[in-house]
VEXROKOL-638848 format. One record per residue (C-alpha): residue number from 0; residue in three letters; chain; x, y negated, z. Coordinates in pm, 1 decimal, padded with zeros to 6 digits, always signed. Example, Ala and Ser with C-alpha at 12.3 -4.5 7.8 and 13.67 -1.06 7.14 Angstrom:
<rs>
   num   residu   chaine       east      north         up
     0      ALA        A   +01230.0   +00450.0   +00780.0
     1      SER        A   +01367.0   +00106.0   +00714.0
</rs>
This chain:
<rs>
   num   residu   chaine       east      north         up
     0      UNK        A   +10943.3   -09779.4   +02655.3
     1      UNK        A   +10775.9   -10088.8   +02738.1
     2      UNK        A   +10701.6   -10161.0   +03079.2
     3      UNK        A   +10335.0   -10280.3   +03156.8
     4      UNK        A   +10261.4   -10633.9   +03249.3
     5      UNK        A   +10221.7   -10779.9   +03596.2
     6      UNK        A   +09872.7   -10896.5   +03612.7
     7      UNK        A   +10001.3   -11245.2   +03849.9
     8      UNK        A   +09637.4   -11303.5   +03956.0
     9      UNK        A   +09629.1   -10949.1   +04077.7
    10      UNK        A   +10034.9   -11017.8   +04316.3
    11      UNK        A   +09869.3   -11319.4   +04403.6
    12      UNK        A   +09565.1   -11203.7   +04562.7
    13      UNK        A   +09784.4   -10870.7   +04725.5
    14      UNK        A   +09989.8   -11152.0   +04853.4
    15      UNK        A   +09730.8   -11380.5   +05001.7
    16      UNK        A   +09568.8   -11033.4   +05171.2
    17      UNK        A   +09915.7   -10983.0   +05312.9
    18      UNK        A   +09960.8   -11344.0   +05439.2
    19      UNK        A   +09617.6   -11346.3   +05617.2
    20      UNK        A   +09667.4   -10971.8   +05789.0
    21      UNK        A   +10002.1   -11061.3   +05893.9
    22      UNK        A   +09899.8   -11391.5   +06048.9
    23      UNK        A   +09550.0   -11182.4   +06202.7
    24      UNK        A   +09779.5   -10963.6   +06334.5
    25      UNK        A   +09996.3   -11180.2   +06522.4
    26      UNK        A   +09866.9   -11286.4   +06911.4
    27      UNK        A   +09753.4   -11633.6   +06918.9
    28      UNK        A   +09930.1   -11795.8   +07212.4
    29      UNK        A   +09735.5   -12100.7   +07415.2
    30      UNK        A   +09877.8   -12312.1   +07749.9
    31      UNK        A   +09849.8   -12561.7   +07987.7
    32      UNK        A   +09806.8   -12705.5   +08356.5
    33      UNK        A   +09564.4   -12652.4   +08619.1
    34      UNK        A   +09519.0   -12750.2   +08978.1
    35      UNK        A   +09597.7   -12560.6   +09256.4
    36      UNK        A   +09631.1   -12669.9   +09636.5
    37      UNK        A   +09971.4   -12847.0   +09639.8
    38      UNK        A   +10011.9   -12971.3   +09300.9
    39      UNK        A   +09933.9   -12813.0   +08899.3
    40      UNK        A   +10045.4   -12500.5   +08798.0
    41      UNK        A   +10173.7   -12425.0   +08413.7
    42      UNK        A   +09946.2   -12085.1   +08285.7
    43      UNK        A   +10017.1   -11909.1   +07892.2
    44      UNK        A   +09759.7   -11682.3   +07742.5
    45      UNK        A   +09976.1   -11460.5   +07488.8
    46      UNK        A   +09717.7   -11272.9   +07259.5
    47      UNK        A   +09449.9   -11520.5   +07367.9
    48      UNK        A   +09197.1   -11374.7   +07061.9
    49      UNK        A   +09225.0   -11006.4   +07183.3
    50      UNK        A   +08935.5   -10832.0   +07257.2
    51      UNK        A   +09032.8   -10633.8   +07548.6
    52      UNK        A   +09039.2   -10687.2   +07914.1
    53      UNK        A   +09291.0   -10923.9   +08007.8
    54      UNK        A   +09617.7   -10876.7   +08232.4
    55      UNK        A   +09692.8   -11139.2   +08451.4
    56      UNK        A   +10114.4   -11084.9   +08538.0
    57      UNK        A   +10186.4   -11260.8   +08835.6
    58      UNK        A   +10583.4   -11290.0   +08893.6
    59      UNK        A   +10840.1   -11238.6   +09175.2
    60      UNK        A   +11049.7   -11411.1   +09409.5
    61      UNK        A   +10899.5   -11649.9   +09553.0
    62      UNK        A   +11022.3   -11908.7   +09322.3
    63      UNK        A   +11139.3   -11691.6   +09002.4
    64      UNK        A   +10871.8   -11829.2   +08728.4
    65      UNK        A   +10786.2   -11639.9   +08481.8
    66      UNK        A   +11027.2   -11733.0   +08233.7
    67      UNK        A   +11185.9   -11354.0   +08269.9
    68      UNK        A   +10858.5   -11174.9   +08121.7
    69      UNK        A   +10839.8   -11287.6   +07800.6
    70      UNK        A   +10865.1   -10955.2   +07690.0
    71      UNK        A   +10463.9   -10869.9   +07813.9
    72      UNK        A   +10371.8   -11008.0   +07472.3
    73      UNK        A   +10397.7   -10614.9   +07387.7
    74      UNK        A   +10111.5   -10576.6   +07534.7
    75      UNK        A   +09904.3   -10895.0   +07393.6
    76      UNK        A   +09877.0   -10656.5   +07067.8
    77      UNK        A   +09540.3   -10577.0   +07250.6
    78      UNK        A   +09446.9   -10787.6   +07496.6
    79      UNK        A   +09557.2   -11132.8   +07650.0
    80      UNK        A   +09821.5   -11139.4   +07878.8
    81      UNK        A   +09861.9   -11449.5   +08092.3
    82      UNK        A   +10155.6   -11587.9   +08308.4
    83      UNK        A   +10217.1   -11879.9   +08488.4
    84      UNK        A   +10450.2   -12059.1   +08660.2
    85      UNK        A   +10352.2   -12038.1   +09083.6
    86      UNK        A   +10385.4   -12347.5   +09204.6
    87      UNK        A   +10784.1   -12477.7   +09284.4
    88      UNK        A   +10945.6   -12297.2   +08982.9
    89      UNK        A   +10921.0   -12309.5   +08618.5
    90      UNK        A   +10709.6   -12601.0   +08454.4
    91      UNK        A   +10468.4   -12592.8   +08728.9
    92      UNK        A   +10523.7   -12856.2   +08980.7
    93      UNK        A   +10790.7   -12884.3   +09193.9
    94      UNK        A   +10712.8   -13038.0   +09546.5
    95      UNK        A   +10993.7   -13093.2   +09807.7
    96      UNK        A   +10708.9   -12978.4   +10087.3
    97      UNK        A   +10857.5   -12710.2   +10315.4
    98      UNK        A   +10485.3   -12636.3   +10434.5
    99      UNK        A   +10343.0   -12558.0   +10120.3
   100      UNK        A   +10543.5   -12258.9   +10081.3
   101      UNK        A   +10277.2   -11993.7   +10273.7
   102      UNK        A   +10117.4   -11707.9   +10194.9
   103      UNK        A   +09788.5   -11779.9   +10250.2
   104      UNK        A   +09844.3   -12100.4   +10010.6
   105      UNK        A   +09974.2   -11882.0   +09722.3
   106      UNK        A   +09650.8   -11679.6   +09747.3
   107      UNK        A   +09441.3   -11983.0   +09727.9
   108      UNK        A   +09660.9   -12067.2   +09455.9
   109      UNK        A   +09616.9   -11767.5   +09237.1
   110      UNK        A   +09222.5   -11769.2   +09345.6
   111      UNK        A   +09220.5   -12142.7   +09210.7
   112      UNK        A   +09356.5   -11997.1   +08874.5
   113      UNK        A   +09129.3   -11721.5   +08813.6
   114      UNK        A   +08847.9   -11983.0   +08852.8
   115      UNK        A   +09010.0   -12185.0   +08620.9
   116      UNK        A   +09058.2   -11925.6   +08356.5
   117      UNK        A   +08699.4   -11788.4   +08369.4
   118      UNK        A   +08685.5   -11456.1   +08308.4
   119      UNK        A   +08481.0   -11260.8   +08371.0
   120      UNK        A   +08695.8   -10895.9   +08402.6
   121      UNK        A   +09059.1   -10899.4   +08493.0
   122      UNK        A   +09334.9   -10641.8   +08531.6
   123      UNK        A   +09622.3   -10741.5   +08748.0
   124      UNK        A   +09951.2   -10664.8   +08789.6
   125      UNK        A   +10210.8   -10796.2   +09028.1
   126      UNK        A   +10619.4   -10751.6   +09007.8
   127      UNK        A   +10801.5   -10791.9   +09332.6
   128      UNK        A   +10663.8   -11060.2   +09554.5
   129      UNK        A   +10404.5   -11037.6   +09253.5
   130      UNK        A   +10278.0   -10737.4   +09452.1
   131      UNK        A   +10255.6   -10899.0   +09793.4
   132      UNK        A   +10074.9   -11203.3   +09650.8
   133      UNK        A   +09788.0   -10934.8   +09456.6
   134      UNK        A   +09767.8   -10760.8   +09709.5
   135      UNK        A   +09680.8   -10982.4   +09972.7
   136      UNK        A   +09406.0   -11159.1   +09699.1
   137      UNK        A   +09271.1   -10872.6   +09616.4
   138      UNK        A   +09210.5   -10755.0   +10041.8
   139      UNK        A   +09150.6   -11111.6   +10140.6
   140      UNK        A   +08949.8   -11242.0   +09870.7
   141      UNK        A   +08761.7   -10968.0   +09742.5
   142      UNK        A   +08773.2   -11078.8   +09399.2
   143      UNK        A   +08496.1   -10916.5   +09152.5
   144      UNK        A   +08707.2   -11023.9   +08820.9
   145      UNK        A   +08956.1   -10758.8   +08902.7
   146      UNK        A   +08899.6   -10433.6   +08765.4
   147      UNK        A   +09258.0   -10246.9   +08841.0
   148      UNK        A   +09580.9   -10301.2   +09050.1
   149      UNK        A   +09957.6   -10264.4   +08911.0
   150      UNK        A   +10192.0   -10265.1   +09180.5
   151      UNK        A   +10533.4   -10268.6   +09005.0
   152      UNK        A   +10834.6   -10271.3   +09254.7
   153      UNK        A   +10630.2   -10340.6   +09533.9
   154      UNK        A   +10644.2   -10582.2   +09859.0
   155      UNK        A   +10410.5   -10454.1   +10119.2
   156      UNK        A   +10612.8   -10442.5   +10452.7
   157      UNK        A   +10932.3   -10687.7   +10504.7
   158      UNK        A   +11041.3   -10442.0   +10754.9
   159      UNK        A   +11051.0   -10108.2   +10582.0
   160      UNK        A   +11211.1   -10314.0   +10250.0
   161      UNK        A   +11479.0   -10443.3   +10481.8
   162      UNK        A   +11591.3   -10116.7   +10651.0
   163      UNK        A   +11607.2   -09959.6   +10269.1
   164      UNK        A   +11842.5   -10264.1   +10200.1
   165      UNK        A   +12052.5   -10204.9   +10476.5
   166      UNK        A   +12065.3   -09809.1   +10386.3
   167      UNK        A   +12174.8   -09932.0   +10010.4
   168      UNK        A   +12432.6   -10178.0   +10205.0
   169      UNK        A   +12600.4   -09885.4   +10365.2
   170      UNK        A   +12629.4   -09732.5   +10108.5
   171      UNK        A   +12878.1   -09982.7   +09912.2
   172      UNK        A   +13237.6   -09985.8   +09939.9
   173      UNK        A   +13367.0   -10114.6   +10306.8
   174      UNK        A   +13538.2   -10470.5   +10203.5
   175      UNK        A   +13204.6   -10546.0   +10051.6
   176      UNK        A   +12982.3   -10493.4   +10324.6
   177      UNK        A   +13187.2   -10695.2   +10533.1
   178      UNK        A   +13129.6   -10972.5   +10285.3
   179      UNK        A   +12781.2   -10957.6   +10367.7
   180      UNK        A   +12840.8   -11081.4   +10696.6
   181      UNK        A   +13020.4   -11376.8   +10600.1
   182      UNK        A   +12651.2   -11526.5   +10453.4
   183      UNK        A   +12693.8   -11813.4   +10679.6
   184      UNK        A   +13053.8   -11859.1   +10640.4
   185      UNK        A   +13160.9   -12276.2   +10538.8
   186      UNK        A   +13487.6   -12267.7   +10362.5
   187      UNK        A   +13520.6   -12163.7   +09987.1
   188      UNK        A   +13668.5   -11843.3   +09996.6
   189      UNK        A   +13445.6   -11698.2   +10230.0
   190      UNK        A   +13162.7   -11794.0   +10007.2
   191      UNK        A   +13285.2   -11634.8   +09704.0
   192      UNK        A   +13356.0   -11318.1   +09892.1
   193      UNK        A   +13023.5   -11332.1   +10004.6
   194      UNK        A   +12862.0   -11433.6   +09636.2
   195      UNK        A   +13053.1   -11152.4   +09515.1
   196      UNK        A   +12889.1   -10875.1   +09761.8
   197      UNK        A   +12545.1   -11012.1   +09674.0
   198      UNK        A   +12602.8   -10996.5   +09280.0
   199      UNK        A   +12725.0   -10680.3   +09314.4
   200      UNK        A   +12477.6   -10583.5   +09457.3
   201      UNK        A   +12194.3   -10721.9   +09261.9
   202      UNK        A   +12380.6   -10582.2   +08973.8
   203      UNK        A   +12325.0   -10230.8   +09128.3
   204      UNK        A   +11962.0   -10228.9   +09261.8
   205      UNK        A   +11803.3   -10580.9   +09120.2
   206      UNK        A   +11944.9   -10592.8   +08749.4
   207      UNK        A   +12082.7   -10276.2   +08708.2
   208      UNK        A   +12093.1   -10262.0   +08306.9
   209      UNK        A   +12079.2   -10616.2   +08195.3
   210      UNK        A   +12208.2   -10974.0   +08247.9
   211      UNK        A   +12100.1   -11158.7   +08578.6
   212      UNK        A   +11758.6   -11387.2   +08495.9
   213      UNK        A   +11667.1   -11554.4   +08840.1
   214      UNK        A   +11539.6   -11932.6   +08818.0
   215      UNK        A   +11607.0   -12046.4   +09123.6
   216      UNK        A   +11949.5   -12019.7   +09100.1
   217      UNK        A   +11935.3   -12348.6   +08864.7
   218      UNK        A   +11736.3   -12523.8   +09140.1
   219      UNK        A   +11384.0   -12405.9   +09027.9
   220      UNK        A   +11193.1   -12213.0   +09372.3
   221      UNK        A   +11488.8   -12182.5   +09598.7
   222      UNK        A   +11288.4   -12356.9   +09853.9
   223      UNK        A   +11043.8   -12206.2   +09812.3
   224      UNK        A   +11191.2   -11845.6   +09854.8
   225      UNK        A   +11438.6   -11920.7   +10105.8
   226      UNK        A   +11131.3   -12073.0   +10346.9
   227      UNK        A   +10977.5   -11765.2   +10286.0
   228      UNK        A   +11214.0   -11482.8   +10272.0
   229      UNK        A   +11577.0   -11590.6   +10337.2
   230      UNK        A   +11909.9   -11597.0   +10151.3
   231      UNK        A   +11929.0   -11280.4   +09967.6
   232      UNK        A   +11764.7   -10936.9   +09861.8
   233      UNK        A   +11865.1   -10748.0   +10238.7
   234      UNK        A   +11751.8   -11010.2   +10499.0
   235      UNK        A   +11453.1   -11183.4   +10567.3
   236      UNK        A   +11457.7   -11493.1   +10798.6
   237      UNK        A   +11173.7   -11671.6   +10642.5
   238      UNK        A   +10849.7   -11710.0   +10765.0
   239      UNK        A   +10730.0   -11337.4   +10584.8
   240      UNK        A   +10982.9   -11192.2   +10800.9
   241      UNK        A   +10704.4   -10983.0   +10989.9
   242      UNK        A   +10472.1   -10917.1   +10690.7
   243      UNK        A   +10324.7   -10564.1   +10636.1
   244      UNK        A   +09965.7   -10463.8   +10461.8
   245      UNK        A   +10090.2   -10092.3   +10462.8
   246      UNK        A   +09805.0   -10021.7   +10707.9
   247      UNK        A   +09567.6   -10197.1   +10530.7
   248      UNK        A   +09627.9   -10012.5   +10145.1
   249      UNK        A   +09343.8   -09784.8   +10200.0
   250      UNK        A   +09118.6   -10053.9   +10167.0
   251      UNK        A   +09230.2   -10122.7   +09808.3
   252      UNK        A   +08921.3   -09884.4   +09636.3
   253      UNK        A   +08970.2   -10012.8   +09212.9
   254      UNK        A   +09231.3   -09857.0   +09080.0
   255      UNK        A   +09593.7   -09881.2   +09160.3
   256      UNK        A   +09901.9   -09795.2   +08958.5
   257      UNK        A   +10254.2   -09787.4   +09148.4
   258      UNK        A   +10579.5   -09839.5   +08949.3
   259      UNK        A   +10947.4   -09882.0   +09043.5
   260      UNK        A   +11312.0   -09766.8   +08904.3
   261      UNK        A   +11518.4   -09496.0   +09032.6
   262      UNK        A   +11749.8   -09738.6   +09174.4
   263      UNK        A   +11520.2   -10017.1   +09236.7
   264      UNK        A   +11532.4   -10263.1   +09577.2
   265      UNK        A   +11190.2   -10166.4   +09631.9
   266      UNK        A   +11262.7   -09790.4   +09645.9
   267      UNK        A   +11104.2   -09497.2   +09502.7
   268      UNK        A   +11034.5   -09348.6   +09874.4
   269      UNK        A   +10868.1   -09639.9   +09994.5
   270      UNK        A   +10684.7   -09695.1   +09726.9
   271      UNK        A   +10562.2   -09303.3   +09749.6
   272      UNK        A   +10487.0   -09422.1   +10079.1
   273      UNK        A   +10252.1   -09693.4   +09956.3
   274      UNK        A   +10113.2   -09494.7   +09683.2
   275      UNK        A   +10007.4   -09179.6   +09942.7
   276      UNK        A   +09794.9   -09463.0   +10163.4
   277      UNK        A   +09598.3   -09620.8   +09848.2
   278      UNK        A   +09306.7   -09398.7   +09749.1
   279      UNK        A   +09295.0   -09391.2   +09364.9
   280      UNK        A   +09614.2   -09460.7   +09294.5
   281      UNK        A   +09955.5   -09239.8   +09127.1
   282      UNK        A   +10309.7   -09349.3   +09097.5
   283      UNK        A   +10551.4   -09353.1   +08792.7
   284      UNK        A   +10914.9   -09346.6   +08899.9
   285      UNK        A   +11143.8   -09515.4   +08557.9
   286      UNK        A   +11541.7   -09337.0   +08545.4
   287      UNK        A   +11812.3   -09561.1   +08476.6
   288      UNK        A   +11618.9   -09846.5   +08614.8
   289      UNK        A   +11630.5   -10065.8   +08932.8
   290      UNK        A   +11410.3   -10388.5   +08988.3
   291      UNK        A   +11362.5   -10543.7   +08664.8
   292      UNK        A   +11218.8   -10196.3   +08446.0
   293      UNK        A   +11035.0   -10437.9   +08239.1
   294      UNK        A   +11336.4   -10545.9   +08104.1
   295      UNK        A   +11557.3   -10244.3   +08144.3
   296      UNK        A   +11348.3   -09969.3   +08022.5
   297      UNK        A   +11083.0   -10160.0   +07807.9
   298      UNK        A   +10957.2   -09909.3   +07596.9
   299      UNK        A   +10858.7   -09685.9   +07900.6
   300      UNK        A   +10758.0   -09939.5   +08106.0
   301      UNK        A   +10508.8   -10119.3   +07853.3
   302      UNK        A   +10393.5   -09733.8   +07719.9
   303      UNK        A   +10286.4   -09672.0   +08105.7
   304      UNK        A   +10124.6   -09974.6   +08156.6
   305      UNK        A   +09947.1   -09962.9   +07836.4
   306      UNK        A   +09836.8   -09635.1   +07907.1
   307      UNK        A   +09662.8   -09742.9   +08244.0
   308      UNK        A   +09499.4   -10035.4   +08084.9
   309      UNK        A   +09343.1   -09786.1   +07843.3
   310      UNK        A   +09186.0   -09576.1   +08084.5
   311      UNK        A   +09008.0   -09846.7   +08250.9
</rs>
């Protein structure tokens, strides 16, 4: 039996429908500078065209960059999603200025970038010191663009993060605690041992289920985090040593979404804490994730985020 003929005009036209919904489909990405108090920051809008409310992601450390959350494009099916670079890591600028690296400037800083971007609704979500930098914005500056909080792995009281640290120290075998004490320690050997306890670690509570991603171990934000916080994940010497706004969460009135790992640094029970003193909030706990669930547990994580956003 003969087969019937391909009408080419009619693949051609199938084809060129294909082309354009497969480009239509795929976020348009846009970036560049803009000034801040200290220097210019680098900002990307992934999913720039999307209709829906965007999600401003601010990132950790201080001093990680952003250059660990490329995965939030899962969520720029829908709406844009912008990061940036804070200022002293990634492509933002880089100053060797000790006193620029304050709390109060960082919230000016993210203020001066909302301004910049212009819009005029904004859901926010903050990842580690991400969450201690919204936070603050959102009580200090009373911004109007932002609809919703996401506090994932949350900052809000050096104190109470530190004494969960220590609990997790004790908790590790005996040789490696006592590397922990050698953080000061000059000569070589001491210094591995005591690079060793802190990987190990990280590896447990930080970056449980995938490979290490921290900037500022290539230069980019160290200052910056180490004037702030200190040398590693369970002391704080910097100058956020004191810093709580646990007494202050019932002031946050838009709606809040809490989210940690089982295992994460920022742990479940103080982040239950948080969550009980912020009014119209709830808490999602991941399994088989620490710090970094974004990366970890991605398909949960962005399904729970997405989820909020929705019901906004």
């Amino acid at each position: 039996m003969k087969k019937p003929a391909i009408d080419r005009h009619l693949l051609a036209v199938v084809g060129f429908w294909l082309l354009a919904f497969t480009l239509r489909a795929q976020a348009v990405t846009k970036e560049g500078y803009t000034p801040v108090p200290g220097g210019k920051v680098w900002y990307q809008v992934l999913g720039a065209d999307k209709p829906g409310v965007p999600l401003l992601v601010l990132h950790g450390g201080p001093g990680s960059g952003s250059g660990a959350f490329g995965n939030f494009t899962a969520l720029a099916d829908e709406r844009p999603v912008i990061l940036y670079d804070q200022l002293g890591c990634g492509k933002s600028d880089r100053p060797d200025n000790p006193s620029l690296w304050t709390l109060g400037r960082y919230v000016d800083e993210l203020d001066a970038v909302v301004r910049s971007l212009g819009y005029p609704k904004l859901h926010l979500l903050g990842h580690s010191w991400g969450t201690t930098l919204a936070t603050e914005y959102v009580l200090t500056k009373k911004p109007p663009q932002v609809v919703s909080l996401i506090e994932s792995s949350p900052w809000l009281d050096t104190k109470r993060w530190i004494a969960d640290a220590q609990r997790y120290v004790a908790e590790l075998p005996p040789a490696t605690q006592a590397a922990f004490k050698l953080e000061n320690a000059t000569d070589s050997a001491s210094r591995r041992q005591y690079q060793a306890a802190v990987d190990y670690y990280y590896s447990l509570h930080v970056w449980r289920n995938r490979p290490a991603v921290i900037t500022w171990q290539k230069g980019e934000g160290k200052q910056a985090y180490e004037t702030m916080w200190g040398k590693n994940e369970t002391t704080s010497t910097g100058n956020m040593k004191n810093y709580s706004r646990a007494a202050d969460l019932k002031k946050l009135t838009l709606p809040v979404l809490y989210l940690c790992g089982r295992y994460d640094e920022a742990t479940p029970g103080s982040t239950a804490y948080f969550q009980r003193h912020t009014p119209n909030s709830r808490l999602v706990v991941f399994e088989n994730a620490s710090h970094t669930a974004y990366r970890e547990v991605p398909d949960v994580y962005f399904r729970t985020v997405r989820e909020f956003l929705r019901q906004q």
